[in-house]
MIKE-958966 format. One record per residue: x, y, z of N, C-alpha, C, O in turn. Coordinates in nm, 4 decimals, decimal comma, padded with zeros to 6 digits. Last residue first. Layout:
<kedos>
[kedo [X; Y; Z]; [X; Y; Z]; [X; Y; Z]; [X; Y; Z]]
...
</kedos>
This chain:
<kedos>
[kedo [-07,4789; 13,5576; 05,4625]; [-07,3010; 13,4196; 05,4706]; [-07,3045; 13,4218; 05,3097]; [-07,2217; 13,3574; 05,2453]]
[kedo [-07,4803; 13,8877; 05,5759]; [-07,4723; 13,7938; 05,4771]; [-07,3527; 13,6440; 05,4371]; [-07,2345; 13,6281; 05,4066]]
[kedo [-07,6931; 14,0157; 05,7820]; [-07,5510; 13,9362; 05,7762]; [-07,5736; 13,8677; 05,6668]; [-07,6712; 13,7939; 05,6530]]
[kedo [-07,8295; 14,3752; 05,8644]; [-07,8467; 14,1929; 05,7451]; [-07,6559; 14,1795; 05,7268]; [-07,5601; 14,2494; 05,6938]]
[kedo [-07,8455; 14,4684; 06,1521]; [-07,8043; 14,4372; 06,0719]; [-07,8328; 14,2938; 05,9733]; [-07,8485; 14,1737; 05,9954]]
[kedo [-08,1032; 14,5819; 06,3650]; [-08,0205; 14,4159; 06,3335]; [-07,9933; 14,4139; 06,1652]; [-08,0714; 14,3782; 06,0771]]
[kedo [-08,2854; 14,7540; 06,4249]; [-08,1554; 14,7911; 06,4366]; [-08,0808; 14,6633; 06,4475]; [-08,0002; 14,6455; 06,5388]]
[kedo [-08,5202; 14,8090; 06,1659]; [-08,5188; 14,7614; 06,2999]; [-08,3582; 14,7679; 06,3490]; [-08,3005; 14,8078; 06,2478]]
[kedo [-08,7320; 15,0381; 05,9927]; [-08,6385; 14,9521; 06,0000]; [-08,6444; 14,9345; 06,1914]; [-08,7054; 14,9862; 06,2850]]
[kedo [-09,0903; 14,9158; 05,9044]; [-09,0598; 15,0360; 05,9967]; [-08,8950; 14,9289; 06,0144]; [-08,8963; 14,8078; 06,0365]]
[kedo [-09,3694; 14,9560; 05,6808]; [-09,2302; 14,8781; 05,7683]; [-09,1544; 14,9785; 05,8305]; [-09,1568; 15,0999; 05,8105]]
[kedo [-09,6892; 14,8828; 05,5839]; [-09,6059; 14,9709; 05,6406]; [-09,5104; 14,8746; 05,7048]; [-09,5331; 14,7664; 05,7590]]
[kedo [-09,8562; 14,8380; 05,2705]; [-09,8079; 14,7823; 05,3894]; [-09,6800; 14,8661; 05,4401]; [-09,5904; 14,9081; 05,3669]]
[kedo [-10,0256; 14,8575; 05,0398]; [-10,0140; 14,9390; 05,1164]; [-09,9435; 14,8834; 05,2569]; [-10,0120; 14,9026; 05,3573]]
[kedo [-10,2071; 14,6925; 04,8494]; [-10,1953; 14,6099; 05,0137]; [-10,1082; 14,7549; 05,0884]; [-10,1293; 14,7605; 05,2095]]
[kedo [-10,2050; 14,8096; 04,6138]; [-10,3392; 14,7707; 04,6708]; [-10,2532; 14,7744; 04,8139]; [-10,2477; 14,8809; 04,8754]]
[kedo [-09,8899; 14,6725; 04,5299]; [-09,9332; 14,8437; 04,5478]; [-10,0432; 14,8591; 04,6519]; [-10,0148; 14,9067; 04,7618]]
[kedo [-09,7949; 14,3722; 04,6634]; [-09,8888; 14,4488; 04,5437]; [-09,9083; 14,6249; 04,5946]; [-09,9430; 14,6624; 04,7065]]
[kedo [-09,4723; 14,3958; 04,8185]; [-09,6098; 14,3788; 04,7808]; [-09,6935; 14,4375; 04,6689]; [-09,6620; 14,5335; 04,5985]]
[kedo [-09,1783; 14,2421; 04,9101]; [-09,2531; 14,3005; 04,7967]; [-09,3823; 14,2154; 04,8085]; [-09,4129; 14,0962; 04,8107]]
[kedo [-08,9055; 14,3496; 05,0924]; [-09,0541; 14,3060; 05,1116]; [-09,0963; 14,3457; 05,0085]; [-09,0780; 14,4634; 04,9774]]
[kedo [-08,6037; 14,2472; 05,3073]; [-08,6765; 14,3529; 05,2041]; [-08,7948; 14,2629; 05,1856]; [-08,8066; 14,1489; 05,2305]]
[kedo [-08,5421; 14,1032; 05,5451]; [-08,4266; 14,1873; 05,4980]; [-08,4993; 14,2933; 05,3769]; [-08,4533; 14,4061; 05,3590]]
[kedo [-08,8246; 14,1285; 05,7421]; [-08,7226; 14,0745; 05,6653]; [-08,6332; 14,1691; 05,5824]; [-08,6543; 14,2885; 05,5607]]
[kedo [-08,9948; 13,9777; 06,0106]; [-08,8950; 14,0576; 05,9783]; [-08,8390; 14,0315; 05,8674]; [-08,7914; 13,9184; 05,8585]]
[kedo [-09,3482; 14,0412; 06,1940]; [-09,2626; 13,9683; 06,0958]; [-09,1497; 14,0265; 06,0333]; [-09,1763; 14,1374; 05,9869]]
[kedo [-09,4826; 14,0829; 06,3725]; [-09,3963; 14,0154; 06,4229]; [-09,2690; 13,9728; 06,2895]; [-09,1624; 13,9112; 06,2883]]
[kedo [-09,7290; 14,3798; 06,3127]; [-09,7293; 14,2635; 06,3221]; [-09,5465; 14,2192; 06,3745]; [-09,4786; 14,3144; 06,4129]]
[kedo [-09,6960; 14,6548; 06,3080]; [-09,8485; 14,5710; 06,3404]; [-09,8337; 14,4011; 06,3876]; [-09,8996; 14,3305; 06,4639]]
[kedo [-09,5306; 14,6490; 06,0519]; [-09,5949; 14,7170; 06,1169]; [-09,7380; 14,6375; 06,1673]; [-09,8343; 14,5876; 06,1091]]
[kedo [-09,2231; 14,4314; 05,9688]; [-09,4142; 14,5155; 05,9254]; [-09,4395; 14,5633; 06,0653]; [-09,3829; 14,5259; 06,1680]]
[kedo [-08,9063; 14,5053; 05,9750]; [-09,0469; 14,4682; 06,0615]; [-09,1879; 14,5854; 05,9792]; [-09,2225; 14,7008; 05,9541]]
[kedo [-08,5883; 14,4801; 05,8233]; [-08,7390; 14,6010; 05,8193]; [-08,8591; 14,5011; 05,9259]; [-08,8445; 14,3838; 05,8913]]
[kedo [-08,2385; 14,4669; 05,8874]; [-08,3817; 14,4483; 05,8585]; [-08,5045; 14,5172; 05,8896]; [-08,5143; 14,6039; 05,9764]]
[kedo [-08,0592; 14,7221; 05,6910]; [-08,1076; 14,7006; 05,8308]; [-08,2458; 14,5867; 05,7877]; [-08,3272; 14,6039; 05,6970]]
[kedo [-07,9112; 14,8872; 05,4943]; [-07,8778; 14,6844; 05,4888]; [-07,8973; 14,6611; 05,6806]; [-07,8191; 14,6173; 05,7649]]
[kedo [-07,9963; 15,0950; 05,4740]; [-07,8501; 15,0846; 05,6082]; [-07,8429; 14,9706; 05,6218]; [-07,7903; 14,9184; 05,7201]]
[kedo [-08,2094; 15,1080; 05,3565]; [-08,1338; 15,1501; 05,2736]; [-07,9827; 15,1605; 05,3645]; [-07,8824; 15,2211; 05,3270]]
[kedo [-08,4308; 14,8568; 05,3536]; [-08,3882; 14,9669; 05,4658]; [-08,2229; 14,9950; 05,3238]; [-08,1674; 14,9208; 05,2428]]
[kedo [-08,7067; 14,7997; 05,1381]; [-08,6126; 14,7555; 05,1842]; [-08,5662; 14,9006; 05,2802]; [-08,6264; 15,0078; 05,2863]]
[kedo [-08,9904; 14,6767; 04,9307]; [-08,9758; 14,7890; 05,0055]; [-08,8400; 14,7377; 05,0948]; [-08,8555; 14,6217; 05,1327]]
[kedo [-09,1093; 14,7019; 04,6029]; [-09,0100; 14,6352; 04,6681]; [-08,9609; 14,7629; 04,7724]; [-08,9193; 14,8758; 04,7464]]
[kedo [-09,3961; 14,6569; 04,4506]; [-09,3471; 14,7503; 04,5454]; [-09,2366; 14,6797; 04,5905]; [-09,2708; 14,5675; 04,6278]]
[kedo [-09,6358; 14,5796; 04,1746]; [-09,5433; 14,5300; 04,2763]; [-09,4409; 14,6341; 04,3515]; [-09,4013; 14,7132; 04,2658]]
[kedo [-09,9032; 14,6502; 04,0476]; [-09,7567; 14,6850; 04,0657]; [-09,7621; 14,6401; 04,1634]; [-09,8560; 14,6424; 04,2430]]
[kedo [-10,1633; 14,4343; 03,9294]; [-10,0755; 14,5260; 03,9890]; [-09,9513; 14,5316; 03,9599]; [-09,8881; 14,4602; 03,8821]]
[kedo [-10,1903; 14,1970; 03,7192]; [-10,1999; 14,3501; 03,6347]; [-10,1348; 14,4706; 03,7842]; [-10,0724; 14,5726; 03,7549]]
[kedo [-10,1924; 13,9473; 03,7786]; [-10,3280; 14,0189; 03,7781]; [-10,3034; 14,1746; 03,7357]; [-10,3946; 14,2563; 03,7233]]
[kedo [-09,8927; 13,9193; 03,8004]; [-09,9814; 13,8971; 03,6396]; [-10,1025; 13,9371; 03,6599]; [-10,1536; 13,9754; 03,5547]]
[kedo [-09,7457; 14,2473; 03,8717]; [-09,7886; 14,0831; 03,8968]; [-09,8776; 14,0718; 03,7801]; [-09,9216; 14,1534; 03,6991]]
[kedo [-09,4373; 14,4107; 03,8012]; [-09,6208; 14,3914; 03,7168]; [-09,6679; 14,2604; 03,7883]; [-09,6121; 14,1586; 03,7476]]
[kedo [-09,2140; 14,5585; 03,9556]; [-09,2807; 14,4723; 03,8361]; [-09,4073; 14,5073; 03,8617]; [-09,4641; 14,5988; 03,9214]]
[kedo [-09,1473; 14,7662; 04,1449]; [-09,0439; 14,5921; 04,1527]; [-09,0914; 14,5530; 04,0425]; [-09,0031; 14,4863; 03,9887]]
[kedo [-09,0725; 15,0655; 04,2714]; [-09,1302; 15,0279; 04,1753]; [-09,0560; 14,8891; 04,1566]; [-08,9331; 14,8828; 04,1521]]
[kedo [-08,9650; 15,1009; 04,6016]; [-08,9605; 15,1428; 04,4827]; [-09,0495; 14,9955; 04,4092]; [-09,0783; 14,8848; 04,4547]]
[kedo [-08,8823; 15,2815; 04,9118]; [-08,9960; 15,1921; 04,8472]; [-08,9650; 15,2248; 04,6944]; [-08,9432; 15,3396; 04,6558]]
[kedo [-08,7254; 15,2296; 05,2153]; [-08,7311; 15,2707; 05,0936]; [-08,8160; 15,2248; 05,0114]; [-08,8392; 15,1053; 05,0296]]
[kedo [-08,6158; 15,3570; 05,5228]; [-08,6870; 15,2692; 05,4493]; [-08,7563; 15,3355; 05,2883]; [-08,8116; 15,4422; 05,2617]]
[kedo [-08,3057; 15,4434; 05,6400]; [-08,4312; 15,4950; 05,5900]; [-08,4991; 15,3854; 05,5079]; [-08,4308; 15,3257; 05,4247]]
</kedos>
């Protein structure tokens, strides 16, 4: 399940969003090509992830 929680304050004053898969799955934005193990955006930007079924390997 993809998860979204509260990450900080950027210095222009948003919140920051740390969005991750809660099955240590990587996440893919939506729309687009890009994958990563977790994702932090400003609140404003609203960005959708959707998990993907490739485990995060950790060396």
């Amino acid at each position: 399940m993809i998860i979204k929680k509260f990450y900080g304050v950027h210095p222009n004053g948003e919140n920051l969003i740390k969005t991750y898969s809660n099955q240590n799955l990587y996440i893919k934005k939506v729309g687009t090509n890009q994958i990563y193990s977790e994702a932090i955006d400003v609140e404003s930007n609203d960005c959708d992830y959707l998990e993907t079924e490739e485990p995060i390997v950790e060396n």
